[in-house]
PATIMAR-491766 format. One line per 3 residues: number of its first residue (from 1); their letters; for each residue y, z, x of N, C-alpha, C. Coordinates in steps of 0.2 Angstrom, whole numbers, always signed. Layout:
N
NUM = a = Y,Z,X,Y,Z,X,Y,Z,X; ...
This chain:
131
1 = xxx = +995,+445,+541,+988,+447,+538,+986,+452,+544; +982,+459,+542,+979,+462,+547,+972,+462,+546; +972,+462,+551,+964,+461,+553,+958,+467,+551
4 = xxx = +954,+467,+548,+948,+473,+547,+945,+477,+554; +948,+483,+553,+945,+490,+558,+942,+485,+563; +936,+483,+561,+931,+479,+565,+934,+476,+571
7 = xxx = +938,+473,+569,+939,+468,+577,+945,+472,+582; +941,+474,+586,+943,+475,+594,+946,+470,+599; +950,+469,+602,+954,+468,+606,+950,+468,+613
10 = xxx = +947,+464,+617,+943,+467,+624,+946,+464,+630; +946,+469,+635,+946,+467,+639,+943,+467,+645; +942,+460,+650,+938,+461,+654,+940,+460,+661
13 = xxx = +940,+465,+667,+941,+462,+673,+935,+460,+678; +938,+459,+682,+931,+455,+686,+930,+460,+691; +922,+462,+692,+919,+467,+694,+918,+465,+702
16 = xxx = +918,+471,+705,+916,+470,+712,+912,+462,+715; +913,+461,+720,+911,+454,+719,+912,+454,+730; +906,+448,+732,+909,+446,+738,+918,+444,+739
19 = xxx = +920,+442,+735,+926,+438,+737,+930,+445,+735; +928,+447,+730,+933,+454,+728,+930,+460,+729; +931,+464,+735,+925,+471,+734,+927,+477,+730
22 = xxx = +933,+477,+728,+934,+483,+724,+937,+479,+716; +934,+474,+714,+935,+469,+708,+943,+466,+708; +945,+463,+703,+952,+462,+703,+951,+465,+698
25 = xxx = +960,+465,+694,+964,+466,+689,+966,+458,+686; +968,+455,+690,+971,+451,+690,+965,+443,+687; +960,+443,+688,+955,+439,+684,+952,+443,+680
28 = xxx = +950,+440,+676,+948,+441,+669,+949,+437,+662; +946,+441,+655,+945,+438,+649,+950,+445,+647; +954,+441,+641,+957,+448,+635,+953,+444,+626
31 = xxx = +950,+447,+624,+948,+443,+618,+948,+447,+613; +948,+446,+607,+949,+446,+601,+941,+445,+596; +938,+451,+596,+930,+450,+592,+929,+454,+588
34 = xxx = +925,+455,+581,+922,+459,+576,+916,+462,+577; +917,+469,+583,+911,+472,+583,+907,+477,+578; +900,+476,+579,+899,+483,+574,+900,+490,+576
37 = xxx = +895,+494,+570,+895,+503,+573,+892,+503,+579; +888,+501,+582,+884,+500,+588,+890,+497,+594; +894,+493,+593,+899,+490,+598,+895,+482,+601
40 = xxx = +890,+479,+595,+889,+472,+595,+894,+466,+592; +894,+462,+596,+898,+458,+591,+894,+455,+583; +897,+456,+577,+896,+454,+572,+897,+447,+568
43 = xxx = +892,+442,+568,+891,+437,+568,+895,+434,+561; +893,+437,+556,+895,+437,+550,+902,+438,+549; +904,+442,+551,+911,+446,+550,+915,+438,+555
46 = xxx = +913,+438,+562,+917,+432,+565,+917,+427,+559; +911,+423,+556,+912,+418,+553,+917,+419,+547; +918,+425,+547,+924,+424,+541,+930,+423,+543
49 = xxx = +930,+427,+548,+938,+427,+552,+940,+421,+560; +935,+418,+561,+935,+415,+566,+941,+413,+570; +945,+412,+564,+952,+408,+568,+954,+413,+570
52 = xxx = +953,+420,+568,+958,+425,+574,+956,+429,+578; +950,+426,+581,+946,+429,+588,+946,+423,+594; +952,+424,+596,+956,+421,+600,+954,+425,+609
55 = xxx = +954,+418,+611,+953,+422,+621,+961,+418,+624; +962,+425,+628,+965,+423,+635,+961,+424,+643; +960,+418,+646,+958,+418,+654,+963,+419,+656
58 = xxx = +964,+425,+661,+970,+426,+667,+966,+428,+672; +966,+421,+678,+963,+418,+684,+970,+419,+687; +973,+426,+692,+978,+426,+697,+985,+420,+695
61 = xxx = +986,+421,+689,+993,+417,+685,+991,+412,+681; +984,+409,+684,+984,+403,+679,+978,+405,+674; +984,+405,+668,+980,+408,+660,+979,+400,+657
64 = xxx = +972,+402,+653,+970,+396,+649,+970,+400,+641; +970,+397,+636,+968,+400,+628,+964,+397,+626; +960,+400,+621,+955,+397,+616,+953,+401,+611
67 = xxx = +946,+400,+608,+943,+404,+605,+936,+407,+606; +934,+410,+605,+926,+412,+604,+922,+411,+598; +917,+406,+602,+915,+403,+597,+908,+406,+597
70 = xxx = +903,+403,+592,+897,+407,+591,+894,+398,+593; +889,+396,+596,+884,+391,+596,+877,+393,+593; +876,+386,+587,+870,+387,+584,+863,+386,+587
73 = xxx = +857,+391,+587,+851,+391,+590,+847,+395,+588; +847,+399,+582,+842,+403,+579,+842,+410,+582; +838,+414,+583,+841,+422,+584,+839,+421,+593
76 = xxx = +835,+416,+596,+833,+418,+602,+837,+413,+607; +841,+407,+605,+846,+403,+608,+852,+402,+606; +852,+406,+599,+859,+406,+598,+865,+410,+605
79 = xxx = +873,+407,+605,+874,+411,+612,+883,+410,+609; +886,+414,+614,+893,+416,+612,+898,+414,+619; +901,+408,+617,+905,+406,+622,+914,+405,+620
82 = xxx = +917,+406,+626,+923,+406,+625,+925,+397,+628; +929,+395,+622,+931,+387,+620,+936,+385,+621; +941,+383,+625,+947,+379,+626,+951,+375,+624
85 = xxx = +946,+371,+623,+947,+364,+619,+942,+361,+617; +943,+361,+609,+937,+359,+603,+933,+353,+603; +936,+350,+607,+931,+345,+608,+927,+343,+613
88 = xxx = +928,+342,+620,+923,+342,+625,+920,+350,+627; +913,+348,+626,+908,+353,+630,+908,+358,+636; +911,+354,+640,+910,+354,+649,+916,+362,+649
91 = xxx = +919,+361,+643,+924,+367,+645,+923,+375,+643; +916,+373,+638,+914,+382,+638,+912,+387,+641; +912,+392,+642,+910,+398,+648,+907,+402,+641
94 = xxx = +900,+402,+643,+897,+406,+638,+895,+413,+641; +895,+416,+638,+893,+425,+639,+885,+426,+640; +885,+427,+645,+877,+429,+644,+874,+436,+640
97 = xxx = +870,+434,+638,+869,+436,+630,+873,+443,+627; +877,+439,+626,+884,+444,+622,+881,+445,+618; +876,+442,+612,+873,+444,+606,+872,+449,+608
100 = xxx = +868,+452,+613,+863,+460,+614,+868,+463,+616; +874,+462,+621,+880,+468,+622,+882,+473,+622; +882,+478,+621,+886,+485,+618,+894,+483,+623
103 = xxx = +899,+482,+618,+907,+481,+622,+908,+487,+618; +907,+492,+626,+912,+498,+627,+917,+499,+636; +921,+501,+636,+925,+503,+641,+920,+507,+645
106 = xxx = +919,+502,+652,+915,+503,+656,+909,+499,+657; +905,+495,+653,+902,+491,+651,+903,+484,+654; +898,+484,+657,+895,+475,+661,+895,+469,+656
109 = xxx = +897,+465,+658,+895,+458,+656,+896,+452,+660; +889,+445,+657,+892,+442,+664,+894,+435,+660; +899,+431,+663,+900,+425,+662,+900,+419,+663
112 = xxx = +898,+414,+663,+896,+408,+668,+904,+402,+669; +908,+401,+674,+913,+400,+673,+911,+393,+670; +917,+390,+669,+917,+383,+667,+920,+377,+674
115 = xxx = +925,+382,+677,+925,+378,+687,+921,+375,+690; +920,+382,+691,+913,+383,+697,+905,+384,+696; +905,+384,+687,+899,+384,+686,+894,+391,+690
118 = xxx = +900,+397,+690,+898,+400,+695,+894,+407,+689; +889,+410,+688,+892,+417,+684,+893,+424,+689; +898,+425,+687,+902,+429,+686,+903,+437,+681
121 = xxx = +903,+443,+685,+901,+450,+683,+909,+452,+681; +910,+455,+675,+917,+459,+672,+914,+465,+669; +919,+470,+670,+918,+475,+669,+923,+477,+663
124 = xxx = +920,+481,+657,+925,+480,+653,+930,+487,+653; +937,+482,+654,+942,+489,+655,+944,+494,+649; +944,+489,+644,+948,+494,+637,+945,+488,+631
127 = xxx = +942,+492,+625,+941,+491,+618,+945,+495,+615; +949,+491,+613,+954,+493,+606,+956,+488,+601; +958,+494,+596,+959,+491,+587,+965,+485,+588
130 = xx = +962,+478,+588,+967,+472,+588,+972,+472,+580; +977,+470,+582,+981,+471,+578,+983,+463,+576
């Protein structure tokens, strides 16, 4: 099956930082999301397609999979967290407010890990048409 125009392929590496001053390559998110003409993620469009907006975490070799998931909270708590494993909690890394986002190359976003409960700045290196 292919996927509708909409969904972008993104990627994110991890932005300058104390520990890393010129960012990594090698930390980061590659994810799979349905943005709009603006470059928002589209809420409507993921619930139709949800199973194929799939995340890879690659932490310096060790990669984890999931999905991006939408949590329900009405327009001012609702939130967009990347999910591991569908049943315990403790393992989401939520986006801080992805809803409001524009995901273009070059563009900030921060994450809260699920580790270290640290958050964490990624700069996004490429938005392209996921196949």
């Amino acid at each position: 099956m292919s996927l509708p125009h909409e969904f972008k392929r993104i990627r994110l590496n991890l932005a300058r930082s104390k520990e890393f001053p010129s960012g990594s390559e090698r930390h980061g998110y590659e994810f799979v999301a349905p943005l709009d003409a603006k470059g928002h993620i589209d809420p409507k469009l993921w619930q139709q397609h949800r199973e194929h907006c799939g995340v890879r975490r690659f932490w310096a070799g060790d990669d984890e999979t999931g999905h991006l998931v939408h949590k329900p909270g009405g327009a001012e708590h609702a939130r967009w967290v990347f999910q591991y494993d569908p049943a315990p909690e403790d393992d989401d890394e939520a986006g801080y407010r992805f809803g409001s986002h524009v995901f273009a190359p070059g563009e900030y976003v921060s994450i809260r890990d699920h580790d270290d409960d640290e958050i964490h700045t990624f700069r996004m290196a490429s938005v392209e048409t996921a196949q």
